[in-house]
N, C-alpha and C positions, 0 to 999 in steps of 0.2 A: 813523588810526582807533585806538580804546582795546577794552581788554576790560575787562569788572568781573567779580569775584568777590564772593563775600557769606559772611564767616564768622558762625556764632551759636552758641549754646551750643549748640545739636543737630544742628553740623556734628563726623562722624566722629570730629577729634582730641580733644573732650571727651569719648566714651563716655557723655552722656546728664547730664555732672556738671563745670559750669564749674571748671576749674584755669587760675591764672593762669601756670602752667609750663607748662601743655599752646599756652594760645592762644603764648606764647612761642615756643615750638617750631616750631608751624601758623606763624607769621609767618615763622620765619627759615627753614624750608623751602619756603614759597610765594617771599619773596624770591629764592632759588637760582634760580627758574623765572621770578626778574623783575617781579615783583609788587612793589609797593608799596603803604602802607596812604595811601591816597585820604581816610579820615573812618572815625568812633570814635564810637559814641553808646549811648544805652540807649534802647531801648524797653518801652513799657509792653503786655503781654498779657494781655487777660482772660482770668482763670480759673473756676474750678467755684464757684457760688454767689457770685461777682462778687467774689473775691479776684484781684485780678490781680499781674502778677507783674513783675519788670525782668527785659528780655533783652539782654546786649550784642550790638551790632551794629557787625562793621568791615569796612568796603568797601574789598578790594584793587583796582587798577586795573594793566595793562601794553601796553603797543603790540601792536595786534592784529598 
């Protein structure tokens, strides 16, 4: 059986403000715990008055 996890820009290790040092970090500290990145994508989020936005999206996966 697997487990998935889901990082995004409004997961903790960004504080609210994508760094690509930060997701860096979030990876090779979730690695430690055995994770690996599974898939890498950008999604698109509507925003206020139909401006939307890109959010990266990476799905860790580890043996439940």
């Amino acid at each position: 059986m697997k487990e998935y996890k889901i990082l995004s820009q409004k997961d903790k290790w960004f504080s609210g403000k994508f760094d690509p040092l930060a997701l860096e970090s979030a990876i090779n500290s979730y690695s430690q715990q055995g994770w690996v990145v599974k898939a890498a994508f950008t999604a698109e989020i509507p925003g206020i008055m139909g401006h939307a936005r890109e959010e990266a999206i990476i799905i860790l996966e580890r043996d439940a």
